[in-house]
Backbone bond lengths (Angstrom), bond angles and torsions (degrees), N, CA, C in turn:
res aa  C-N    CA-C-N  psi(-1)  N-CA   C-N-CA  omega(-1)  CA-C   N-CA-C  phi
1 X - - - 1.435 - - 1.525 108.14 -
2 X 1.381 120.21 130.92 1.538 117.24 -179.70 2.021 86.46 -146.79
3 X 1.358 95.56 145.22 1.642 147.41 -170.81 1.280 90.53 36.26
4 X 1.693 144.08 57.70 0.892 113.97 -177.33 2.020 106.14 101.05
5 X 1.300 105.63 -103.48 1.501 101.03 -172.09 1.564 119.56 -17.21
6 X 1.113 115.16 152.71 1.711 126.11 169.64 1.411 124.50 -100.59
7 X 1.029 120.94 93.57 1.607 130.84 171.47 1.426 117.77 -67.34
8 X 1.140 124.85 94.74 1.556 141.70 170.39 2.223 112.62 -98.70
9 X 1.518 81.63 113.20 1.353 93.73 169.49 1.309 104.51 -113.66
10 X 1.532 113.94 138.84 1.908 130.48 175.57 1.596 92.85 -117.72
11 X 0.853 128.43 137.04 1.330 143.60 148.04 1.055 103.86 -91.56
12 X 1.859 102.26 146.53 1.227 136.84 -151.82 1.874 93.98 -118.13
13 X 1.409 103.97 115.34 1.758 120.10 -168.21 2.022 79.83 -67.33
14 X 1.728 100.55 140.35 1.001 113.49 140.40 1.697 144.28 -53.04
15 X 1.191 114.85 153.44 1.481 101.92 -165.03 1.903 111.66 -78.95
16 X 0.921 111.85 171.41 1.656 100.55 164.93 1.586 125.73 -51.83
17 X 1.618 111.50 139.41 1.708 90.39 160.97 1.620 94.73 115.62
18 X 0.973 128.25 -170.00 1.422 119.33 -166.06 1.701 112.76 -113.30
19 X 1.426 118.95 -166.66 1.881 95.39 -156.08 1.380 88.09 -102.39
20 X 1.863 129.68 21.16 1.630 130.47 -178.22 1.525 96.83 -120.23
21 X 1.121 120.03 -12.47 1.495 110.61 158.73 1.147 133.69 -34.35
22 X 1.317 129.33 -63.73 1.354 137.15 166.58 1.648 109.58 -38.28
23 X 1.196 109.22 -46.45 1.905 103.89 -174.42 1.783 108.27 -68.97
24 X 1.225 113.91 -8.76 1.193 110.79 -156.89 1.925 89.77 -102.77
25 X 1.508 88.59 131.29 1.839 88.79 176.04 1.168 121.41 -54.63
26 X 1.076 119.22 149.40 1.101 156.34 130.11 1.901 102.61 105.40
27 X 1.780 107.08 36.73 1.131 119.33 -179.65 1.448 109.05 -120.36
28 X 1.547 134.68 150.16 1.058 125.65 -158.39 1.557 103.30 -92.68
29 X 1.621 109.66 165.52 1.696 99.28 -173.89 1.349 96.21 -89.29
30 X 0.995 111.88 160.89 1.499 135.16 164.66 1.329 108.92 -51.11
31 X 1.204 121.52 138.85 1.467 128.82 -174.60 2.033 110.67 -97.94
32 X 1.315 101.27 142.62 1.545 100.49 -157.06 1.788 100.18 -92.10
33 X 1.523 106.70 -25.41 1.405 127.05 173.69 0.994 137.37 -130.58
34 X 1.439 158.39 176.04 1.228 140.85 160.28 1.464 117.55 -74.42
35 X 0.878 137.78 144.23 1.787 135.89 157.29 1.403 96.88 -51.41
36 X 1.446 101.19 149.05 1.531 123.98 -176.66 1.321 108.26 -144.22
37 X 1.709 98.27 125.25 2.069 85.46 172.47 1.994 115.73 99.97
38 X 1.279 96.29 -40.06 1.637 95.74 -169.95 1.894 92.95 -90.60
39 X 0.699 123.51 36.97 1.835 103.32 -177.56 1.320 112.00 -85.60
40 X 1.000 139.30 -31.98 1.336 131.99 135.90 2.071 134.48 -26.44
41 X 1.520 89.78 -54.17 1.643 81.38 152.33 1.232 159.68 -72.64
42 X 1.942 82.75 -27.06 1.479 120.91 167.69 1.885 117.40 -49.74
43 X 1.425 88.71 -60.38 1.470 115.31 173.14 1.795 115.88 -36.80
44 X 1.815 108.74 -61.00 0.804 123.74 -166.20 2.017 107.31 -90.29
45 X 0.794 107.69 -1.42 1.478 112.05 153.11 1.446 124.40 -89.24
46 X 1.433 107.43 -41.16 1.709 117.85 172.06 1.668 99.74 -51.98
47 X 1.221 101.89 -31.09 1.750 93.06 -169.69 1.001 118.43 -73.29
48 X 1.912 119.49 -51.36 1.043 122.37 -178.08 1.455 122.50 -66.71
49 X 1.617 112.11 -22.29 1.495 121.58 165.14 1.811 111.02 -53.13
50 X 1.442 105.90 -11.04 1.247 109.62 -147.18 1.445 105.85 -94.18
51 X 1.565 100.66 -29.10 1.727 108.71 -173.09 1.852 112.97 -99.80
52 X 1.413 75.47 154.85 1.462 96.77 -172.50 1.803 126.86 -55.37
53 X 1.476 85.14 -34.18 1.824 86.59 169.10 1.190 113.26 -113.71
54 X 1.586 135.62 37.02 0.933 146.05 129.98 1.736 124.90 -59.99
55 X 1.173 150.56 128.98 1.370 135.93 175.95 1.412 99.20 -140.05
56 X 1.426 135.97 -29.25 1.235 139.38 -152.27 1.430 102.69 -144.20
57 X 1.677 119.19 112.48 1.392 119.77 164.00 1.260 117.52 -114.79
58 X 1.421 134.54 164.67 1.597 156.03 171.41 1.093 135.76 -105.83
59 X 1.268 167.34 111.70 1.058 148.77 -131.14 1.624 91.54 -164.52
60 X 1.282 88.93 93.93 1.819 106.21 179.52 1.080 110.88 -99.21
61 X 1.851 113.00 142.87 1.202 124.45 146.58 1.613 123.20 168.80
62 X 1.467 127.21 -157.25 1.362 96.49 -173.88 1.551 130.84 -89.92
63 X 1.050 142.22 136.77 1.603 126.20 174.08 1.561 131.67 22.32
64 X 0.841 145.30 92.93 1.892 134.24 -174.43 1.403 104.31 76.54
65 X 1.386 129.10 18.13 1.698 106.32 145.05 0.833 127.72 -56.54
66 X 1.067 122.86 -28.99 1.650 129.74 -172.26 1.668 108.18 102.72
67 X 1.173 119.23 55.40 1.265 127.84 170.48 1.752 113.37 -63.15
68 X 1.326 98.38 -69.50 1.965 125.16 175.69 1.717 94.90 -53.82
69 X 1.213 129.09 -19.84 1.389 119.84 -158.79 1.725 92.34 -98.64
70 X 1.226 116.15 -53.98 1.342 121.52 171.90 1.566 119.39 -57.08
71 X 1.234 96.56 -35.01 2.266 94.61 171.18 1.225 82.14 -71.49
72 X 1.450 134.00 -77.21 2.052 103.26 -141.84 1.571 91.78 -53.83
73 X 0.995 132.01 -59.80 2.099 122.66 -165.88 1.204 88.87 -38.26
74 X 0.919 156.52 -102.80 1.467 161.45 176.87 1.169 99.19 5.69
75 X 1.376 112.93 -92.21 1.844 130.05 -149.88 1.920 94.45 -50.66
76 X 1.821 117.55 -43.01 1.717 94.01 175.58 1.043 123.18 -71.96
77 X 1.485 112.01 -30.61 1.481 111.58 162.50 1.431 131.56 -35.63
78 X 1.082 113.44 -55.38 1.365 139.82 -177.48 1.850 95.49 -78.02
79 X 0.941 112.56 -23.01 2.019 91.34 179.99 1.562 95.21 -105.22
80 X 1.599 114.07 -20.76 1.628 105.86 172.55 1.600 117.80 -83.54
81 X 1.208 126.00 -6.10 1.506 129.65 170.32 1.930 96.33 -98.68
82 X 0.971 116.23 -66.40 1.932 99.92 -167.26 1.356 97.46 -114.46
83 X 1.232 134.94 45.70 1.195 120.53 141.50 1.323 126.82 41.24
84 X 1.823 108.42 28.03 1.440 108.60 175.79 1.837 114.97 -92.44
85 X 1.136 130.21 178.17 1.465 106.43 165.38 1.071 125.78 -72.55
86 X 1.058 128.30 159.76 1.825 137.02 175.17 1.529 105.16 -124.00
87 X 1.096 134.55 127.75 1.680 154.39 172.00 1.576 99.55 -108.83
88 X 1.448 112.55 133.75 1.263 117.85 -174.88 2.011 92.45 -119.21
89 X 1.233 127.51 132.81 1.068 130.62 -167.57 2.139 107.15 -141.63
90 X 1.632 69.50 92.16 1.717 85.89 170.28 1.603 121.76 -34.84
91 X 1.381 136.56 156.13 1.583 102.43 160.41 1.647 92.57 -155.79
92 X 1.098 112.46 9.62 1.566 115.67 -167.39 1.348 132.86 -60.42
93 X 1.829 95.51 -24.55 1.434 101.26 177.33 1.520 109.34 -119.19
94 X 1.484 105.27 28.99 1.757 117.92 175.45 1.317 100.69 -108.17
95 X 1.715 108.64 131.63 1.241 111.33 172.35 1.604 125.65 -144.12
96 X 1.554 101.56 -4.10 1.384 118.91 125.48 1.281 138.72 -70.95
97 X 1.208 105.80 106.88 2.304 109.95 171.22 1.201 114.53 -39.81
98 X 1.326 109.05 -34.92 1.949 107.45 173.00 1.265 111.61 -72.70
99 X 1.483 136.49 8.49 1.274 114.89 143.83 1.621 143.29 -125.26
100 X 1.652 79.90 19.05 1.836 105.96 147.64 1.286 131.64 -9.12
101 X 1.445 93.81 -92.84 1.719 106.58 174.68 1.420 109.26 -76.75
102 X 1.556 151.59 -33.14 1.383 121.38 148.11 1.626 117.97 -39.46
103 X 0.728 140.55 -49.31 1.621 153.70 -175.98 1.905 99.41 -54.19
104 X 1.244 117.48 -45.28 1.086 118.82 -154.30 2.001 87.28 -95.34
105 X 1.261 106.74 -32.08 1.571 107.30 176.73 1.077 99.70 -52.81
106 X 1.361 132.09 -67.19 1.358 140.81 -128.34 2.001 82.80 -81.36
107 X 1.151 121.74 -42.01 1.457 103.15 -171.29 1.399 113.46 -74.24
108 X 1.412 132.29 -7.68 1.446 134.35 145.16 1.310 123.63 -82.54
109 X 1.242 121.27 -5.28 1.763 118.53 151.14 1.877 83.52 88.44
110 X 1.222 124.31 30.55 1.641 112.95 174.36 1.463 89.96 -89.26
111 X 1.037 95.46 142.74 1.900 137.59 -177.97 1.798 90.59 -104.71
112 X 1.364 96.47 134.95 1.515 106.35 -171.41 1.716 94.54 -93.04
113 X 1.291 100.09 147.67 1.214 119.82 174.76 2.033 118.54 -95.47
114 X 1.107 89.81 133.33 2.127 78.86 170.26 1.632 97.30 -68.80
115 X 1.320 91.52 130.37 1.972 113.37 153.15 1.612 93.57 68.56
116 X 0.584 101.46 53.01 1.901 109.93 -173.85 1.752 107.28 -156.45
117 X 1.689 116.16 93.06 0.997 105.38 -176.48 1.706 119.80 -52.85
118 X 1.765 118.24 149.40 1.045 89.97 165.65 1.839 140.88 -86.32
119 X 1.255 104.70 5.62 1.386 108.48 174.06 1.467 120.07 -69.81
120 X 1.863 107.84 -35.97 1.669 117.19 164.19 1.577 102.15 -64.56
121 X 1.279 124.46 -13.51 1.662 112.86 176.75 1.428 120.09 -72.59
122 X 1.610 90.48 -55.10 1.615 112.49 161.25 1.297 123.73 -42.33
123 X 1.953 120.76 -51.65 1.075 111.98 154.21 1.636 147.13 -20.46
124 X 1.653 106.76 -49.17 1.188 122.48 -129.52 1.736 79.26 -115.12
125 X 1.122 119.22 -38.36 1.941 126.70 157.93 0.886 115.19 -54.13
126 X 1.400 138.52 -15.38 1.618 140.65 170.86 1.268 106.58 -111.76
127 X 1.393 133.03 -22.76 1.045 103.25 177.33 1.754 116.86 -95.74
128 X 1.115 100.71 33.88 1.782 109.94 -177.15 1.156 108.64 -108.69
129 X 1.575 121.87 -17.21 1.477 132.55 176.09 1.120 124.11 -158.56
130 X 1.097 135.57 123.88 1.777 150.25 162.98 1.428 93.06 -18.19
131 X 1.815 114.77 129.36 1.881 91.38 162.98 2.133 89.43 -173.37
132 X 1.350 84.51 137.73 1.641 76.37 -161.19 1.448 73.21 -98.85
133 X 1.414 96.60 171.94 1.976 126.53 -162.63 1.636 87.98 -151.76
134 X 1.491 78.72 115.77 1.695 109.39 154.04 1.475 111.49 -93.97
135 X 1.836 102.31 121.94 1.834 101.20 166.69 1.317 94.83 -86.34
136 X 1.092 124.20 160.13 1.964 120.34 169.57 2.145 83.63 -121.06
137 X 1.194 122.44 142.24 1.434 138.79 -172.15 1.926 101.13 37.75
138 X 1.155 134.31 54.45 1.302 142.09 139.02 1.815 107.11 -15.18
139 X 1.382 116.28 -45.69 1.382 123.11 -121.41 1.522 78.18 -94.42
140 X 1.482 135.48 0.24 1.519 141.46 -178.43 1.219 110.20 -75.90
141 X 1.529 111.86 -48.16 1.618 126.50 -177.79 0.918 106.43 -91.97
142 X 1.481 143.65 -20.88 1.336 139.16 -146.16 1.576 137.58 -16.24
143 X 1.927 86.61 -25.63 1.991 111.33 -177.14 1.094 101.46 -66.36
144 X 1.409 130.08 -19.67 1.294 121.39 -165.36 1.371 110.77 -104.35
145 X 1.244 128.81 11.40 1.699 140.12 157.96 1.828 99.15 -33.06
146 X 1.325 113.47 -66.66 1.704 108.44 -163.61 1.672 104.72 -40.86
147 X 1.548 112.64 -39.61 1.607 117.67 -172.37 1.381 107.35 -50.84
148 X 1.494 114.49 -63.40 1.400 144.58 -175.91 2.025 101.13 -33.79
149 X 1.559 98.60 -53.78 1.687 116.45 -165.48 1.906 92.07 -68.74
150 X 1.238 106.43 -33.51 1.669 101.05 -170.38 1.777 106.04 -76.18
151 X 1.870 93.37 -53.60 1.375 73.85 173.04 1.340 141.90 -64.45
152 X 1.011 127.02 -11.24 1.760 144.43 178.96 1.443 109.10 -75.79
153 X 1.142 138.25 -44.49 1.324 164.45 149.96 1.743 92.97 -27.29
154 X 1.098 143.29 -41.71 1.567 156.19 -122.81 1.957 83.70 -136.74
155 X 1.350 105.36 -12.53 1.909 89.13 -157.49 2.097 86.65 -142.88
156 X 1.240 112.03 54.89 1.487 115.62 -172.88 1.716 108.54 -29.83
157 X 1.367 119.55 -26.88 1.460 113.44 -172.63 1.528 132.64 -112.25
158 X 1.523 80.06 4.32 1.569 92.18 -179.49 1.904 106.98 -98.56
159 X 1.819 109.37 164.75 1.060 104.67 172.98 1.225 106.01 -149.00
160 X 1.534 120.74 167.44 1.437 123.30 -164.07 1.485 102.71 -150.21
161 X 1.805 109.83 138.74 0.876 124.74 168.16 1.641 118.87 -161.30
């Protein structure tokens, strides 16, 4: 307490899972604060994550809104209500589409196979479990959305945004 004013600190509960999770691909980092302010957007993404002919969302806008800040609120949300998996998929320093789906492998830990494309690998990892996928800067590759729509198509329960 200084001149009077009241200084209140809340700590922010860690996520599930152990405190090396976060380093490990394709897991989300640990959050340093709570989100403040967006619960309304929050809300209205939980929803659309929520429906059935939804598979693919966007989350536009300019630089430092807090786009990436609102997917992780989301993505624990979404693994602390249905308990499906969540893959967090870096993309910031990809700026070739051809290395998309390696990028997106590597955050499901698929081990490449000889003579076995890896996108049918990728396939065949989603379609064994429900698991939404965060791109973080998507908006680099963007050409490569049609890939994204095929592979999902291949994985009925998974979703990506």
């Amino acid at each position: 307490m200084r001149s009077g004013n009241q200084f209140r600190v809340q700590p922010t509960s860690r996520p599930s899972g152990s405190a090396g999770d976060a380093n490990r691909p394709g897991q989300l980092p640990n959050a340093l604060t709570r989100l403040v302010g967006r619960d309304e957007e929050l809300e209205q993404l939980l929803q659309l994550l929520g429906r059935e002919d939804v598979r693919f969302v966007t989350l536009t806008g300019p630089p430092g809104i807090g786009k990436t800040r609102l997917g992780f609120a989301a993505a624990r949300r979404w693994l602390e209500t249905t308990h499906q998996r969540v893959r967090f998929v870096p993309l910031a320093v990809i700026t070739d589409p051809a290395l998309l789906i390696p990028a997106i492998c590597r955050a499901f830990a698929v081990q490449t196979e000889p003579g076995v494309h890896l996108i049918t690998q990728l396939e065949q990892v989603l379609a064994r479990e429900p698991t939404l996928i965060l791109l973080d800067n998507f908006e680099q590759i963007v050409d490569v959305a049609p890939l994204l729509v095929e592979m999902l198509m291949h994985a009925p329960s998974s979703n990506c945004w």
